[in-house]
LUMKE-507271 format. One record per residue (C-alpha): residue in three letters; chain; x, y, z. Coordinates in steps of 0.02 Angstrom, whole numbers. Example, Ala and Ser with C-alpha at 12.3 -4.5 7.8 and 13.67 -1.06 7.14 Angstrom:
BEGIN
<aa:ALA&ch:A&xx:615&yy:-225&zz:390>
<aa:SER&ch:A&xx:684&yy:-53&zz:357>
REM end
This chain:
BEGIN
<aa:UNK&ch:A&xx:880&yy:3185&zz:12357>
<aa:UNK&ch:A&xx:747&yy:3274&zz:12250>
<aa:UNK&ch:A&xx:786&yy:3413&zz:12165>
<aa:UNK&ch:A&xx:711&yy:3584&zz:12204>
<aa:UNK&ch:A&xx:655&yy:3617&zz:11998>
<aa:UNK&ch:A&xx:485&yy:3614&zz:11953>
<aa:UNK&ch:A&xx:439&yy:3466&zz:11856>
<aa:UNK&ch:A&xx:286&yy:3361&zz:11784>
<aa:UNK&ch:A&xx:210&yy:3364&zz:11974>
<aa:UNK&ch:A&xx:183&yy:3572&zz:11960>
<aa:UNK&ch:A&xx:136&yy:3554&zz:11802>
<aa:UNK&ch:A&xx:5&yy:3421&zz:11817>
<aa:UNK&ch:A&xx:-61&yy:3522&zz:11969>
<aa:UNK&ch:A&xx:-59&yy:3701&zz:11901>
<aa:UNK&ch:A&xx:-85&yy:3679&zz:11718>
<aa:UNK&ch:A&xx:-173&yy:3498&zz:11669>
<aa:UNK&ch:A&xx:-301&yy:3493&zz:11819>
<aa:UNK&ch:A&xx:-329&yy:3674&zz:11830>
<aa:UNK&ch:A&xx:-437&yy:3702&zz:11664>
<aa:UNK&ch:A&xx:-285&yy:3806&zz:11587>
<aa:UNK&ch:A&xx:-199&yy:3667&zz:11473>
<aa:UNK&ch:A&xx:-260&yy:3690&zz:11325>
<aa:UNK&ch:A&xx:-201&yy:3513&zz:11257>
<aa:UNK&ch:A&xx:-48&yy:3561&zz:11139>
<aa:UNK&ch:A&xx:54&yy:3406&zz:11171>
<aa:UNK&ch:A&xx:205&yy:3511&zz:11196>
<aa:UNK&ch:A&xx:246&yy:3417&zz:11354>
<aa:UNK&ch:A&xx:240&yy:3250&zz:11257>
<aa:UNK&ch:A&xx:338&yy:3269&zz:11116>
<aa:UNK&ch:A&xx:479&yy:3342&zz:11239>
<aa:UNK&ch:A&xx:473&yy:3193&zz:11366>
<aa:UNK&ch:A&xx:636&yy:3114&zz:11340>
<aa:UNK&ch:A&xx:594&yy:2975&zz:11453>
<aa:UNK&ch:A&xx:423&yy:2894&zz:11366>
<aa:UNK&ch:A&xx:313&yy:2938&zz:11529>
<aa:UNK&ch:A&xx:186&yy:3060&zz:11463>
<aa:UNK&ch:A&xx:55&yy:3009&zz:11314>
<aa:UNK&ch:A&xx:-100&yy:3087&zz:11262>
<aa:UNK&ch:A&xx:-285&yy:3062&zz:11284>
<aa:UNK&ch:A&xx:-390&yy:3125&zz:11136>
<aa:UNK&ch:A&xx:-548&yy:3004&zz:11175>
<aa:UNK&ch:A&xx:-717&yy:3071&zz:11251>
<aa:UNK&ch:A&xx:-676&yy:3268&zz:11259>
<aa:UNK&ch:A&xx:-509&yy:3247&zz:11346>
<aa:UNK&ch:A&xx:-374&yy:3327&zz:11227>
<aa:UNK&ch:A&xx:-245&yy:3328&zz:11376>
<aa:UNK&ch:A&xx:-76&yy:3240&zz:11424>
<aa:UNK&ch:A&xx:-87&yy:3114&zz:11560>
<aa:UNK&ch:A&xx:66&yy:3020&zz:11647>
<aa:UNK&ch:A&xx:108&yy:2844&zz:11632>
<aa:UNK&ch:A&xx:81&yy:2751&zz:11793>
<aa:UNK&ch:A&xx:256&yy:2642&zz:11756>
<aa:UNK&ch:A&xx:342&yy:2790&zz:11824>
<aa:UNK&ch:A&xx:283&yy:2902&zz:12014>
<aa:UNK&ch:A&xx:100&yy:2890&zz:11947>
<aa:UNK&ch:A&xx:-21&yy:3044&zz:11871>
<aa:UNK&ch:A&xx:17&yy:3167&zz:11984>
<aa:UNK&ch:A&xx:212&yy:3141&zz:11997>
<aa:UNK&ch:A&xx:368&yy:3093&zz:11894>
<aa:UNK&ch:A&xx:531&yy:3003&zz:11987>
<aa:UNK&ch:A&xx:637&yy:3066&zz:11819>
<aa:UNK&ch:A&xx:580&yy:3247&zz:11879>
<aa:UNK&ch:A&xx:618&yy:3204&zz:12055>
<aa:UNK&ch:A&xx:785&yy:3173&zz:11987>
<aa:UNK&ch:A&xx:790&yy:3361&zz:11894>
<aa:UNK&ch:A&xx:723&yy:3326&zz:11725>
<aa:UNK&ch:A&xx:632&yy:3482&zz:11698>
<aa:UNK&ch:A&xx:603&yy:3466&zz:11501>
<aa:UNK&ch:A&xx:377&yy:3448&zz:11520>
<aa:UNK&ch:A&xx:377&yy:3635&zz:11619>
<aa:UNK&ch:A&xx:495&yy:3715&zz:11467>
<aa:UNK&ch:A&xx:378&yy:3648&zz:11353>
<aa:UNK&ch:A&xx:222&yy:3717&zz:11419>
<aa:UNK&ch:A&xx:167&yy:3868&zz:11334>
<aa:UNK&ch:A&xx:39&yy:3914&zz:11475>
<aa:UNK&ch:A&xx:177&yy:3867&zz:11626>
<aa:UNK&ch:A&xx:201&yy:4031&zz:11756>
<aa:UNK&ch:A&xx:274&yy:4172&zz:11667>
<aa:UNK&ch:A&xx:234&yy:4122&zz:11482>
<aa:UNK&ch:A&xx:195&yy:4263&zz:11400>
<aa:UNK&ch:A&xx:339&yy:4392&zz:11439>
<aa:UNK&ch:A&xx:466&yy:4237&zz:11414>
<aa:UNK&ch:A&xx:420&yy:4198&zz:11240>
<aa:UNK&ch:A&xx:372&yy:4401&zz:11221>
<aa:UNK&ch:A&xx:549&yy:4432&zz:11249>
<aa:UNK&ch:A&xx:642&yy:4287&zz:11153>
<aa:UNK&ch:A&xx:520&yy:4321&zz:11011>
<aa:UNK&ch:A&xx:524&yy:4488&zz:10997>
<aa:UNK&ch:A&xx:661&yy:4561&zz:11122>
<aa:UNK&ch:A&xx:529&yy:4668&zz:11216>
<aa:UNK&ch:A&xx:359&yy:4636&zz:11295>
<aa:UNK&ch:A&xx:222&yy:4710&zz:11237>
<aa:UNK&ch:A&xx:158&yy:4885&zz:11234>
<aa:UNK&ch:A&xx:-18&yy:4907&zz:11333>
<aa:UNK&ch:A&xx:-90&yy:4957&zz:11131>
<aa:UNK&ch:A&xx:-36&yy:4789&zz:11050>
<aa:UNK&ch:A&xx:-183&yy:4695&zz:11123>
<aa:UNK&ch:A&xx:-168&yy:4548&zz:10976>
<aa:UNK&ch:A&xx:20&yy:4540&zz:10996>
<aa:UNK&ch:A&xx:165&yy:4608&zz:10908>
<aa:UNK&ch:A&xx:158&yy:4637&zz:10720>
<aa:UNK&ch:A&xx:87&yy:4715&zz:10572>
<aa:UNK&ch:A&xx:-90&yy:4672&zz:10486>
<aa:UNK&ch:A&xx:-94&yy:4691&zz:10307>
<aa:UNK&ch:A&xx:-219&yy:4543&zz:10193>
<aa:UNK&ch:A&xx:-161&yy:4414&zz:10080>
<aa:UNK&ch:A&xx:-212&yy:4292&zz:9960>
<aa:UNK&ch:A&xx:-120&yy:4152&zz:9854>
<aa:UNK&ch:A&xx:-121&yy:4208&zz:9670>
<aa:UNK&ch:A&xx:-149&yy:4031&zz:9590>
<aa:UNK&ch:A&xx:-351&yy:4011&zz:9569>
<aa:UNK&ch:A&xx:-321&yy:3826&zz:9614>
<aa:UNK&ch:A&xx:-275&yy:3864&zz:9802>
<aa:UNK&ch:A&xx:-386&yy:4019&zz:9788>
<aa:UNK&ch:A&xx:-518&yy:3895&zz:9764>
<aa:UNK&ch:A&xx:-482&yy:3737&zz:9855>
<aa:UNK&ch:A&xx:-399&yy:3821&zz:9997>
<aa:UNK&ch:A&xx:-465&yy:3899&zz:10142>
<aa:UNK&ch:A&xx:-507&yy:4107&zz:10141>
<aa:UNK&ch:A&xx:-392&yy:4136&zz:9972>
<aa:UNK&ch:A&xx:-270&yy:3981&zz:9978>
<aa:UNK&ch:A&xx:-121&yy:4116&zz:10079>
<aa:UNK&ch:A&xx:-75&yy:3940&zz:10215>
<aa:UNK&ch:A&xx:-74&yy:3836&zz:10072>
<aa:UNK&ch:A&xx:44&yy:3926&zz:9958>
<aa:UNK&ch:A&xx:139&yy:3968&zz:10087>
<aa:UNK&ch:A&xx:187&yy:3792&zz:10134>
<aa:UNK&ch:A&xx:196&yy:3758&zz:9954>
<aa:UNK&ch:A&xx:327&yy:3874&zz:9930>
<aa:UNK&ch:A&xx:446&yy:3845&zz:10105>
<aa:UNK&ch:A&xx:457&yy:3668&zz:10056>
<aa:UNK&ch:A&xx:493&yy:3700&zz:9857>
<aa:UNK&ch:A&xx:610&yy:3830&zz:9913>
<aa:UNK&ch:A&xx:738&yy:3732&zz:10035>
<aa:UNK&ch:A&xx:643&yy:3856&zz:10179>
<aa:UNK&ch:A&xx:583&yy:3693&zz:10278>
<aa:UNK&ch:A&xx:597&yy:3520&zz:10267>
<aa:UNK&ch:A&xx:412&yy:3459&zz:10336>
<aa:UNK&ch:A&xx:273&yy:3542&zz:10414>
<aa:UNK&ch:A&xx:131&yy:3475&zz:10541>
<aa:UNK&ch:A&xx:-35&yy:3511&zz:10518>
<aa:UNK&ch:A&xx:-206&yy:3451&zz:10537>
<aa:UNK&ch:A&xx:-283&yy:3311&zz:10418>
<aa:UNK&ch:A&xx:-437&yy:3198&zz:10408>
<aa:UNK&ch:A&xx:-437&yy:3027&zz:10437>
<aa:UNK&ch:A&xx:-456&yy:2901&zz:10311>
<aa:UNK&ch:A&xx:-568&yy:2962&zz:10160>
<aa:UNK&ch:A&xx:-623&yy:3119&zz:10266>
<aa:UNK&ch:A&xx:-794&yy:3065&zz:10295>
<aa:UNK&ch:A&xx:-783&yy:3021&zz:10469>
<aa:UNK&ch:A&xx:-729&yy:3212&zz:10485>
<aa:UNK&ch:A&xx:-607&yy:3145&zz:10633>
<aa:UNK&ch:A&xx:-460&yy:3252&zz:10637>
<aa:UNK&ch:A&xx:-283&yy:3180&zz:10636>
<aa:UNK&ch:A&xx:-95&yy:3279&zz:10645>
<aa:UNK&ch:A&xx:-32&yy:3243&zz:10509>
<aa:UNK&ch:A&xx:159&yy:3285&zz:10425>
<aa:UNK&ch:A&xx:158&yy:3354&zz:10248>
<aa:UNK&ch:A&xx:302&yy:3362&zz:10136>
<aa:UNK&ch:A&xx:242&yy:3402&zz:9960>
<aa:UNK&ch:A&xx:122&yy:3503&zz:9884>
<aa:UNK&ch:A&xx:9&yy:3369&zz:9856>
<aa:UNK&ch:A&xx:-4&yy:3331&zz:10023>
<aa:UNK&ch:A&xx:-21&yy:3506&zz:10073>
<aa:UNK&ch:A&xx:-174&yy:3525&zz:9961>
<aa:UNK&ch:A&xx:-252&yy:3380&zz:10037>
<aa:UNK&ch:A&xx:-253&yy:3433&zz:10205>
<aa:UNK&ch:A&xx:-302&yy:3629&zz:10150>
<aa:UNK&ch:A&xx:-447&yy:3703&zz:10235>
<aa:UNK&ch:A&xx:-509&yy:3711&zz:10418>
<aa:UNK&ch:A&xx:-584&yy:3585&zz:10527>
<aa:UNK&ch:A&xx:-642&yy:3647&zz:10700>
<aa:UNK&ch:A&xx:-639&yy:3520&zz:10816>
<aa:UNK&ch:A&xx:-448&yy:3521&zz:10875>
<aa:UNK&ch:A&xx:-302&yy:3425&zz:10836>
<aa:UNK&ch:A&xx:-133&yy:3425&zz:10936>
<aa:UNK&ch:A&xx:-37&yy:3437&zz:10781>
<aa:UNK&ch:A&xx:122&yy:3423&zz:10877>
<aa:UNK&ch:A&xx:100&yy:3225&zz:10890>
<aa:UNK&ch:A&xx:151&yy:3230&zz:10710>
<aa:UNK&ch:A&xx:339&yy:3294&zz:10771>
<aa:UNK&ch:A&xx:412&yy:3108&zz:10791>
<aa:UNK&ch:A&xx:347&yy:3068&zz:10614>
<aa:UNK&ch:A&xx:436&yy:3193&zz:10539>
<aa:UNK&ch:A&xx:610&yy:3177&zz:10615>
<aa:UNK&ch:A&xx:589&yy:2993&zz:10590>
<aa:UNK&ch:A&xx:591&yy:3041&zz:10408>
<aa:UNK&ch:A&xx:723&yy:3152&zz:10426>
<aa:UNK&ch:A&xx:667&yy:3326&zz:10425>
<aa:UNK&ch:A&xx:771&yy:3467&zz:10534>
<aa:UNK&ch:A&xx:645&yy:3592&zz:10492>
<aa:UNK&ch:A&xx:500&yy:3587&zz:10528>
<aa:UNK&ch:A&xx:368&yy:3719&zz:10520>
<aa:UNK&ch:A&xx:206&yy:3705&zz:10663>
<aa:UNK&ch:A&xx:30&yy:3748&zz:10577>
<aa:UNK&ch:A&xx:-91&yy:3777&zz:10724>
<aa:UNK&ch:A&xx:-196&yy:3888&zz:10840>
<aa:UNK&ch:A&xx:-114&yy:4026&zz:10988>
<aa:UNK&ch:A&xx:-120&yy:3864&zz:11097>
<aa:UNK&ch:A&xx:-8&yy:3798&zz:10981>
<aa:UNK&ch:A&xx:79&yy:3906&zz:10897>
<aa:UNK&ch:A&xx:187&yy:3967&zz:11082>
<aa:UNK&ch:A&xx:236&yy:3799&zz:11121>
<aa:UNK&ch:A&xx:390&yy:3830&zz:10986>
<aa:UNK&ch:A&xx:440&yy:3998&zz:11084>
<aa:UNK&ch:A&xx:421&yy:3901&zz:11239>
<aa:UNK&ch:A&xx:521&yy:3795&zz:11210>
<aa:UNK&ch:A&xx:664&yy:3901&zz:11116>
<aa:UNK&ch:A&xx:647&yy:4047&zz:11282>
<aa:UNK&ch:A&xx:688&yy:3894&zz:11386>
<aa:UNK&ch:A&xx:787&yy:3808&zz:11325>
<aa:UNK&ch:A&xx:708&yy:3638&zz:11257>
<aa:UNK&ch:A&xx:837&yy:3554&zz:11157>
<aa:UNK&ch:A&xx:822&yy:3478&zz:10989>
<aa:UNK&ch:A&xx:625&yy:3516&zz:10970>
<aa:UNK&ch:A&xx:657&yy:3682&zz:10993>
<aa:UNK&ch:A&xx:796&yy:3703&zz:10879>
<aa:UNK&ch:A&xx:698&yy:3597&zz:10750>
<aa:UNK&ch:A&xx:534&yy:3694&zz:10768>
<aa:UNK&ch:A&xx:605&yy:3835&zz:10632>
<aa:UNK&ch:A&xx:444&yy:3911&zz:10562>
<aa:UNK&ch:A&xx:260&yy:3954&zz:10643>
<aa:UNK&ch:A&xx:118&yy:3969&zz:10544>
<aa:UNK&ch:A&xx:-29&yy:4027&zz:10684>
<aa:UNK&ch:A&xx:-201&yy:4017&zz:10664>
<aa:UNK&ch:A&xx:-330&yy:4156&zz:10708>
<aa:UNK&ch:A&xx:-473&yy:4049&zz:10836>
<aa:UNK&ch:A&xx:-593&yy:4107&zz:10980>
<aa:UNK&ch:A&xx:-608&yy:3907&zz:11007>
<aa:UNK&ch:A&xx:-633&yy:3732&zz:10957>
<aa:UNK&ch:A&xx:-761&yy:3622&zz:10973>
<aa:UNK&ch:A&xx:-787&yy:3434&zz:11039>
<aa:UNK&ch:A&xx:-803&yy:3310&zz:10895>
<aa:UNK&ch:A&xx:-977&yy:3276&zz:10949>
<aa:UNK&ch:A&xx:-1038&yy:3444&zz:10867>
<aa:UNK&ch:A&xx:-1060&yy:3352&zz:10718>
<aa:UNK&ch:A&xx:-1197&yy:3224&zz:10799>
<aa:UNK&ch:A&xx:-1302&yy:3331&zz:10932>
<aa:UNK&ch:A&xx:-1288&yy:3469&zz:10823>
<aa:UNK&ch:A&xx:-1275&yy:3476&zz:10637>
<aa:UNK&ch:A&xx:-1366&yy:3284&zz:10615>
<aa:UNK&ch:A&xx:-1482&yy:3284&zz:10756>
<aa:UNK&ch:A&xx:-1545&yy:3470&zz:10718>
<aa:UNK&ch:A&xx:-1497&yy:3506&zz:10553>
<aa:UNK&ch:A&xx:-1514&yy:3345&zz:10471>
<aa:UNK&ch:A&xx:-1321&yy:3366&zz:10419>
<aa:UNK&ch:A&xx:-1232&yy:3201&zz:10431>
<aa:UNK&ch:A&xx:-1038&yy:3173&zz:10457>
<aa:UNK&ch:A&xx:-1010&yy:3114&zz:10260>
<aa:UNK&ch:A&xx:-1106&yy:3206&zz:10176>
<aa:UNK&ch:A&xx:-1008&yy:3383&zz:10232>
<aa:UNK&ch:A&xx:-879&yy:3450&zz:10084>
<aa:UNK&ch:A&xx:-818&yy:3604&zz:10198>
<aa:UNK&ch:A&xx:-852&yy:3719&zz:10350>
<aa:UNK&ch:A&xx:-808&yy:3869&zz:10389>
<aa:UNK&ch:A&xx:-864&yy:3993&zz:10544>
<aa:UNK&ch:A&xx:-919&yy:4194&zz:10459>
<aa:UNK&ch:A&xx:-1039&yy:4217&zz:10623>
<aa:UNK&ch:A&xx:-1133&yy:4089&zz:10577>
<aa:UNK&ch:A&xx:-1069&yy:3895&zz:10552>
<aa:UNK&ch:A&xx:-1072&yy:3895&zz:10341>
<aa:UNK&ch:A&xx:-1084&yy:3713&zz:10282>
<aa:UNK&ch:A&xx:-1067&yy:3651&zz:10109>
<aa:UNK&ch:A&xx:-1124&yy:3490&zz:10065>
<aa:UNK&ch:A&xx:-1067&yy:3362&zz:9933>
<aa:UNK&ch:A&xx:-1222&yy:3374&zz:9831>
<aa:UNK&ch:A&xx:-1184&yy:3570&zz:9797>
<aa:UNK&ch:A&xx:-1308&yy:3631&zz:9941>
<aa:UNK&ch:A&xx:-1254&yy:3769&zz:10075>
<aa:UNK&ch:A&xx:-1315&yy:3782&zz:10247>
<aa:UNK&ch:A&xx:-1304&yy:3889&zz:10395>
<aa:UNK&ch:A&xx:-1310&yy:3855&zz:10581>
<aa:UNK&ch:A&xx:-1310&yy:3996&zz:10717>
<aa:UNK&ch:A&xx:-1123&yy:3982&zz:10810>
<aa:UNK&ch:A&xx:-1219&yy:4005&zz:10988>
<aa:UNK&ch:A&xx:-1302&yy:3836&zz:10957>
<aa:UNK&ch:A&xx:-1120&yy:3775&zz:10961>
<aa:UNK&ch:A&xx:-1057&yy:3845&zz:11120>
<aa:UNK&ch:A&xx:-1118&yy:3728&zz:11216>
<aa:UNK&ch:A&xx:-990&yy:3609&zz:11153>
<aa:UNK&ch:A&xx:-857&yy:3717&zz:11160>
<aa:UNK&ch:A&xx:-675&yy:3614&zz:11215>
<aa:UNK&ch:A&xx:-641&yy:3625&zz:11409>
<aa:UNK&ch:A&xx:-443&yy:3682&zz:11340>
<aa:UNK&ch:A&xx:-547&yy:3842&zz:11263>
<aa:UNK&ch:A&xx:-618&yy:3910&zz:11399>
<aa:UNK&ch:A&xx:-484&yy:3994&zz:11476>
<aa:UNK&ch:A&xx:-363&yy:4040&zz:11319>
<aa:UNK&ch:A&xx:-305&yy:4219&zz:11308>
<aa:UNK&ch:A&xx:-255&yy:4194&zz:11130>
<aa:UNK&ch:A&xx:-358&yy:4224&zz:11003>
<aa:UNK&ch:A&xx:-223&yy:4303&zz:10855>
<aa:UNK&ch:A&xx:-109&yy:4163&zz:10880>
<aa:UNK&ch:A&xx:36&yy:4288&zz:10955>
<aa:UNK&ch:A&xx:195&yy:4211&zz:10975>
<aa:UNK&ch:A&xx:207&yy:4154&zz:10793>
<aa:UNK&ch:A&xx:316&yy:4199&zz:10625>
<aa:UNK&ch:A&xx:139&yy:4235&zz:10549>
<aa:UNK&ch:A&xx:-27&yy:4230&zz:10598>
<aa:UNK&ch:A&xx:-172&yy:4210&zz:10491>
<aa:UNK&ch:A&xx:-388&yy:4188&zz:10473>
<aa:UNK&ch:A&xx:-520&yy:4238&zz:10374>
<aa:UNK&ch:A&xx:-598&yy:4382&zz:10467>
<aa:UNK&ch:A&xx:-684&yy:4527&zz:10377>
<aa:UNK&ch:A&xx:-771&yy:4562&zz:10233>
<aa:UNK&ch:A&xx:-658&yy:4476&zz:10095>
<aa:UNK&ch:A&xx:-688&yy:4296&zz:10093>
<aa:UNK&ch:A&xx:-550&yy:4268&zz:9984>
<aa:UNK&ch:A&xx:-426&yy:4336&zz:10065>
<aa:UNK&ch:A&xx:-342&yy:4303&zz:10245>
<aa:UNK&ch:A&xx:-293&yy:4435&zz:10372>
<aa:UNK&ch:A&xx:-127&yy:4410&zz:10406>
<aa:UNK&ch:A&xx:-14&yy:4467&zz:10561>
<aa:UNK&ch:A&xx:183&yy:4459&zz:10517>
<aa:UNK&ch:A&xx:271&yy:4438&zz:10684>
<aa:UNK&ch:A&xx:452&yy:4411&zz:10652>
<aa:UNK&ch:A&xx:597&yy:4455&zz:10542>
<aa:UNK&ch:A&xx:583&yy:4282&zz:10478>
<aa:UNK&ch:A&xx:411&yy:4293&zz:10425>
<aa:UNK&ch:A&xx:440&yy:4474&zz:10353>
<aa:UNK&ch:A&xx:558&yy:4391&zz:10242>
<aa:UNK&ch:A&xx:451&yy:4259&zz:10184>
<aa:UNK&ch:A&xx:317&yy:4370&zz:10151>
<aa:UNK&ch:A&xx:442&yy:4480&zz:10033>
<aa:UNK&ch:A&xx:517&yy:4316&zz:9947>
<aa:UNK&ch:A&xx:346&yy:4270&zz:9907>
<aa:UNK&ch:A&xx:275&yy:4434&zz:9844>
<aa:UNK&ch:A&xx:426&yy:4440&zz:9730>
<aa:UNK&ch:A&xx:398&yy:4258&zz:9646>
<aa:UNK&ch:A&xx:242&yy:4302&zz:9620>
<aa:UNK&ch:A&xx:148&yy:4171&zz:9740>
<aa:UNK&ch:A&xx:30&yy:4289&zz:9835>
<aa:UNK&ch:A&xx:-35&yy:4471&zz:9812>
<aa:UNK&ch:A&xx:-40&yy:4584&zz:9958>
<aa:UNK&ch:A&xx:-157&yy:4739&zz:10005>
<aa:UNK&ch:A&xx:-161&yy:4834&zz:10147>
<aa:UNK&ch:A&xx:-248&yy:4800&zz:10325>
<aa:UNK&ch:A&xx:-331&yy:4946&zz:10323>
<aa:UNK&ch:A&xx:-447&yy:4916&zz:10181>
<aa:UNK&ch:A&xx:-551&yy:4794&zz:10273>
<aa:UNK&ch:A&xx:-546&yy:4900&zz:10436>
<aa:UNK&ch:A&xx:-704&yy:4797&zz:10484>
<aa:UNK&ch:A&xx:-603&yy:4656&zz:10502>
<aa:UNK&ch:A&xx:-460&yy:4745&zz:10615>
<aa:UNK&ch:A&xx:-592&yy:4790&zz:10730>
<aa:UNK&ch:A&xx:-652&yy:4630&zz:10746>
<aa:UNK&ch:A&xx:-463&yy:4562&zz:10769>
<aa:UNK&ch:A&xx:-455&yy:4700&zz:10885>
<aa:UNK&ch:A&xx:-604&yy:4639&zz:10986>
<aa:UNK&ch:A&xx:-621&yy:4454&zz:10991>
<aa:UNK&ch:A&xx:-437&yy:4461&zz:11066>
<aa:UNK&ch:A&xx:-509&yy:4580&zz:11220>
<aa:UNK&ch:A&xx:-638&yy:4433&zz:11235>
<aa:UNK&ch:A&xx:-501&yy:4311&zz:11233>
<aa:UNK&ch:A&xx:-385&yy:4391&zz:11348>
<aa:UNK&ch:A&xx:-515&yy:4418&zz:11481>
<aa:UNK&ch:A&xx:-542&yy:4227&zz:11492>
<aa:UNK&ch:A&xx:-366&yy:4206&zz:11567>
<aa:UNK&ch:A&xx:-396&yy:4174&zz:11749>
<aa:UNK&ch:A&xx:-351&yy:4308&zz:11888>
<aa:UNK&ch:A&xx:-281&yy:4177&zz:11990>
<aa:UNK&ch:A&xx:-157&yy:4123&zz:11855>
<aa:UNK&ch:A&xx:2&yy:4231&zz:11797>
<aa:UNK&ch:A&xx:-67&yy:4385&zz:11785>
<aa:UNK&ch:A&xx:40&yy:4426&zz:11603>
<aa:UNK&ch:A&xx:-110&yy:4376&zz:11504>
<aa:UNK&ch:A&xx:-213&yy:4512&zz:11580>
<aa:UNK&ch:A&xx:-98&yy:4643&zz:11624>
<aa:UNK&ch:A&xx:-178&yy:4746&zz:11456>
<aa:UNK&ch:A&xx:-328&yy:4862&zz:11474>
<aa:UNK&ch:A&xx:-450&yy:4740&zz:11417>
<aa:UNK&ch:A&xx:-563&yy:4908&zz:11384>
<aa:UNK&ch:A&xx:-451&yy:4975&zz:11251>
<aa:UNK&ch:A&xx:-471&yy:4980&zz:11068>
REM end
């Protein structure tokens, strides 16, 4: 007899086919039975059921109570307040509009990552020193495929600083950086640190407010990412060739300041208006509340005037003391939020625009704040 326990069928009908999954692969890595995989071809980004087992709509190992896809989900029923609460041991106040925590802007203080990172090397450094300081074992982030010229993105696991230097900066177009999990415990790590956007960066509390097992226990650090939205991969063929003349290998780096900036392997830079790029703006976007990345250790982007340096949100007690371990080894500086108050306002803002996207037929957590508020 089928158990009463809501299972991959809820979730495919309220989450995947309603325009709210936002393609984190949470659900997949958890899957102890092998039934769910991933689509990343043509635009999809989303999890899809494997018909050897009750079809796309269904699942006959939840049928039988396996419940492990809905504790995953980081945009299932009453997300927010669960992961608020296991987080943080409160929800929310009505004023904390980007989430729990304290803004204050940091940097890496090596030139190198300063340089070759992305908005003053602070991810980079910070991996650096969790895995040369017995903090984690392996973290998952975003890479390019191949030589990067393709600009296809890839999860990727990193493990030493080399590695972490060649997958610094920031790509765009999205990558469930989650698929990389089964890599890295292949290899051995227990923990594991989770580089990605708000989409992403819940999926850990998720899974630890409900209970998820082994991938939530191993899922020990979360390094969020600031992000209105991503775009489809074929941004960089109707857009930056077909108008701009800007072709897939000849881009060095991107970054988004209002505009698109592009640098270009022969030394040139370039700007494209961002509203010429909304139009390809990923489906899993359009309804994200979460544009300050709020359930993780520490959140980060380069908003505001500084270029080189990254506003950064610390969440936790965990990330507090990583911040302080760092400062005192001397591997970032640190000043405070408040001298680029341009850039709180704007972190302020663009996560009123994010939070109004969160439908009013869904839980209504997401919008529960007075989206009017500073």
């Amino acid at each position: 007899m089928a158990i009463d326990k809501p299972h991959w069928r809820e979730l495919f009908s309220e989450v995947v086919t309603s325009g709210s999954c936002t393609g984190c692969a949470a659900c997949v890595i958890v899957c102890p039975h092998d039934v769910l995989d991933y689509d990343d071809k043509n635009g999809a980004y989303k999890p899809f059921h494997l018909d050897i087992d009750g079809g796309k709509a269904d699942c006959t190992h939840g049928e039988k109570g396996c419940t492990l896809c809905t504790r995953a989900c980081p945009r299932f029923r009453n997300w927010e307040s669960e992961i608020d609460i296991r987080k943080f041991e409160r929800d929310r106040t009505d004023e904390e509009i980007f989430g729990i925590g304290d803004v204050l802007l940091a940097r890496s203080s090596d030139p190198f990552h300063v340089e070759n990172g992305q908005d003053g090397g602070f991810v980079s450094s910070l991996l650096i020193y969790a895995l040369e300081n017995d903090i984690i074992d392996a973290a998952l982030v975003s890479g390019l495929e191949g030589d990067g010229a393709t600009w296809q993105t890839e999860p990727r696991v990193v493990t030493t600083r080399d590695q972490v230097i060649e997958t610094a900066g920031s790509r765009y177009t999205y990558s469930a950086n989650l698929l990389a999990y089964a890599s890295a415990v292949e290899n051995g790590a227990e923990r594991i640190a989770l580089v990605g956007m708000g989409c992403m960066a819940s999926a850990p509390g998720a899974m630890q407010a409900r209970k998820a097992g082994k991938v939530a226990r191993r899922l020990s650090l979360t390094i969020g990412l600031l992000c209105s939205k991503t775009f489809d991969d074929k941004i960089f063929e109707e857009l930056f060739e077909a108008q701009y003349g800007l072709k897939r290998a000849d881009i060095k780096k991107i970054n988004i300041k209002g505009v698109f900036q592009i640098w270009t392997h022969d030394g040139n830079y370039h700007e494209v208006p961002l509203k010429e790029g909304h139009v390809f703006t990923r489906e899993g976007c359009k309804q994200c509340p979460d544009f300050a990345a709020e359930h993780a250790d520490i959140s980060t982007g380069g908003i505001g005037d500084f270029g080189d340096w990254t506003l950064v949100i610390v969440r936790t007690e965990q990330g507090r003391e990583l911040m302080e371990a760092m400062k005192r080894d001397g591997v970032i500086e640190t000043r405070p939020g408040d001298d680029d108050p341009g850039a709180v306002a704007l972190l302020h803002r663009l996560a009123r625009v994010s939070r109004k996207r969160w439908p009013e037929t869904a839980n209504p957590g997401p919008r529960r704040l007075p989206v009017t508020s500073a």
